[in-house]
C-alpha positions as a Python dict, from the first residue, in 0.01 Angstrom:
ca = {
    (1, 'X'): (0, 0, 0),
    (2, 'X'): (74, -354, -74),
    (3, 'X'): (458, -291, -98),
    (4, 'X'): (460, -71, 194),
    (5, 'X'): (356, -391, 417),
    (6, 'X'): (595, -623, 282),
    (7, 'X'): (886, -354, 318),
    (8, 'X'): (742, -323, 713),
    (9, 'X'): (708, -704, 745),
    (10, 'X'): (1043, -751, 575),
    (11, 'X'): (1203, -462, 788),
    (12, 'X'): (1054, -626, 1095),
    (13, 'X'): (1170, -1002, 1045),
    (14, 'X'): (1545, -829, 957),
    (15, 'X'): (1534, -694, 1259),
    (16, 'X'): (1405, -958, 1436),
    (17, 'X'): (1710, -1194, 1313),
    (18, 'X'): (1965, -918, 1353),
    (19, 'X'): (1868, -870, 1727),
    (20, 'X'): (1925, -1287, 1784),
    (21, 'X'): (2279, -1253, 1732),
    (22, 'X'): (2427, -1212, 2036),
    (23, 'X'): (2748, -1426, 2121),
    (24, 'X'): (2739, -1582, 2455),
    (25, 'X'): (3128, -1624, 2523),
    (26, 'X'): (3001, -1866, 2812),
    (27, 'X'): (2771, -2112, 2556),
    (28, 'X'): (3103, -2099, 2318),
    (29, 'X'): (3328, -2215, 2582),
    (30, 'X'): (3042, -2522, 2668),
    (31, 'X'): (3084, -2625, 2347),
    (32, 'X'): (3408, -2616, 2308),
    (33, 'X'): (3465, -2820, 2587),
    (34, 'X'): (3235, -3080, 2475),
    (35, 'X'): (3392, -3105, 2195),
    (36, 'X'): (3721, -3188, 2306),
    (37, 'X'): (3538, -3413, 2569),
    (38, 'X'): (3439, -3646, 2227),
    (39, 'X'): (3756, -3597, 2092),
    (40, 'X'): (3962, -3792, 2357),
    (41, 'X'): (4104, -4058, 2164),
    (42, 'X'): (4344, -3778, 1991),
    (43, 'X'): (4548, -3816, 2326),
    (44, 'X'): (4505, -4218, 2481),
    (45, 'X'): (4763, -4180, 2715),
    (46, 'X'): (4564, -3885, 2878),
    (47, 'X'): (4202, -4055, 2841),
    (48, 'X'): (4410, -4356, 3026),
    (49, 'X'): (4520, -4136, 3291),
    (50, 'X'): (4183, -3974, 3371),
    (51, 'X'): (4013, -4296, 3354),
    (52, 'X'): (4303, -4454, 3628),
    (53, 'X'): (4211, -4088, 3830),
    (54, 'X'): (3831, -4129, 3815),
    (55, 'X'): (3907, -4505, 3956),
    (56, 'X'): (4100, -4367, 4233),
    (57, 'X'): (3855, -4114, 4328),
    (58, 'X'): (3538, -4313, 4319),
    (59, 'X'): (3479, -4284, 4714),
    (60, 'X'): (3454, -3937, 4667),
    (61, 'X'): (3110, -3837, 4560),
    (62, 'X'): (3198, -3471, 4411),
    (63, 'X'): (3508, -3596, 4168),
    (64, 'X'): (3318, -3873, 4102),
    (65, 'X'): (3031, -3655, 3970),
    (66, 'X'): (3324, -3427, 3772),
    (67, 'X'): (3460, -3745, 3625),
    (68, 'X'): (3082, -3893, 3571),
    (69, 'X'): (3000, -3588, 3343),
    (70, 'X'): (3296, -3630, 3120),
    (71, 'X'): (3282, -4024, 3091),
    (72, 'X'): (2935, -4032, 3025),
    (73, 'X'): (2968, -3759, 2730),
    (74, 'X'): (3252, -3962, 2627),
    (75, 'X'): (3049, -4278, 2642),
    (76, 'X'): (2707, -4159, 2463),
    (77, 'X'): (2917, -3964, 2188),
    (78, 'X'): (3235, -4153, 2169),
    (79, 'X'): (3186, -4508, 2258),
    (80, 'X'): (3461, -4654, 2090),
    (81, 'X'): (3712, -4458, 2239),
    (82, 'X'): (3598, -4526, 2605),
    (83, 'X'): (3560, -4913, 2517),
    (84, 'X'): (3945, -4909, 2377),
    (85, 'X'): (4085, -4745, 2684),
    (86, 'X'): (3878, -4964, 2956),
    (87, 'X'): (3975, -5249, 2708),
    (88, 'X'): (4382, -5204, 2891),
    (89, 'X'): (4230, -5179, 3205),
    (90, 'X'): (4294, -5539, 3438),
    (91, 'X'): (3926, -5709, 3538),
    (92, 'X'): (3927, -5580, 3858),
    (93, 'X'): (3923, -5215, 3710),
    (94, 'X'): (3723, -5280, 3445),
    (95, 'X'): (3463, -5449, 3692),
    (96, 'X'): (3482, -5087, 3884),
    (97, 'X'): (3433, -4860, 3615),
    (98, 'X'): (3134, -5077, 3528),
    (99, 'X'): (3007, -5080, 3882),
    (100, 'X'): (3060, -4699, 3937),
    (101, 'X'): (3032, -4487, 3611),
    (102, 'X'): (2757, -4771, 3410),
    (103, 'X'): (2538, -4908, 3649),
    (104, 'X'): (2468, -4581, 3822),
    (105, 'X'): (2484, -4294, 3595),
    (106, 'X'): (2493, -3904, 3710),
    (107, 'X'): (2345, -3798, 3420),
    (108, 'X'): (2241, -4036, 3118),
    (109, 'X'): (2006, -4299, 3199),
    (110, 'X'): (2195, -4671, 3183),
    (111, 'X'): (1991, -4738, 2919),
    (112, 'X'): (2119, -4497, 2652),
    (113, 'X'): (2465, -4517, 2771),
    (114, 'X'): (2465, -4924, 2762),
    (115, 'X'): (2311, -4842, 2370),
    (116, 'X'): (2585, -4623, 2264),
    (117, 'X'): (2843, -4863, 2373),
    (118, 'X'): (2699, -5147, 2213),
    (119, 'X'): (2748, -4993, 1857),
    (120, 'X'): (3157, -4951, 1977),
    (121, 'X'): (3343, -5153, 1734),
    (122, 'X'): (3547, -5381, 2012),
    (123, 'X'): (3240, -5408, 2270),
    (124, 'X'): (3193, -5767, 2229),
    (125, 'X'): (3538, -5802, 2321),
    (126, 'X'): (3535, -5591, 2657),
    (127, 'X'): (3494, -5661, 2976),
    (128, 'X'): (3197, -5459, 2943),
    (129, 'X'): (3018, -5674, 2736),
    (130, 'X'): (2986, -5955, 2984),
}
């Protein structure tokens, strides 16, 4: 009797984990994204580029969201890549991206993101910093 119930409970908890193991193309993609998100500083001269654009388009409340998502997932998980590209950018720039992306976040609170870039190797030395 005894080993029927473990076969049954084993059986059931097989099951159980076999029936879990659907792929969700959609979740896959998500993180594949994000992951290329934190790996930005493989390309600088594009993470320069889409930090100019989301300077250029910070009037316009729905691309500034777009580029808000992907500079504060580069900030929280990659701080020292967003501090080296900002670190090219002239004061006036730098003084924007503070203004628009860091001092009113979409998503993070200003708080956490302010945290993660203070462990970026060349903070101190950013126009961020001040």
């Amino acid at each position: 009797m005894r080993a029927v119930v473990v076969c049954l409970t084993l059986l059931s908890f097989f099951s159980l984990a076999f029936a879990n193991q659907d792929i969700n193309i959609q979740k896959l993609q998500s993180q594949k994204q994000s992951i290329s998100t934190i790996n930005q500083c493989s390309n600088p001269a594009q993470l320069d580029q889409f930090i100019q654009n989301a300077l250029d388009n910070v009037t316009n409340h729905e691309k500034k969201a777009k580029h808000a998502a992907f500079l504060e997932e580069l900030i929280k998980y990659n701080p020292s890549c967003f501090v080296a590209s900002v670190k090219k950018l002239d004061p006036k720039s730098c003084e924007k991206i503070e203004e628009s992306y860091l001092n009113e976040p979409f998503f993070y609170p200003r708080e956490d993101l302010r945290a993660s870039l203070a462990k970026a190797k060349n903070y101190k030395a950013s126009c961020l910093a001040s």
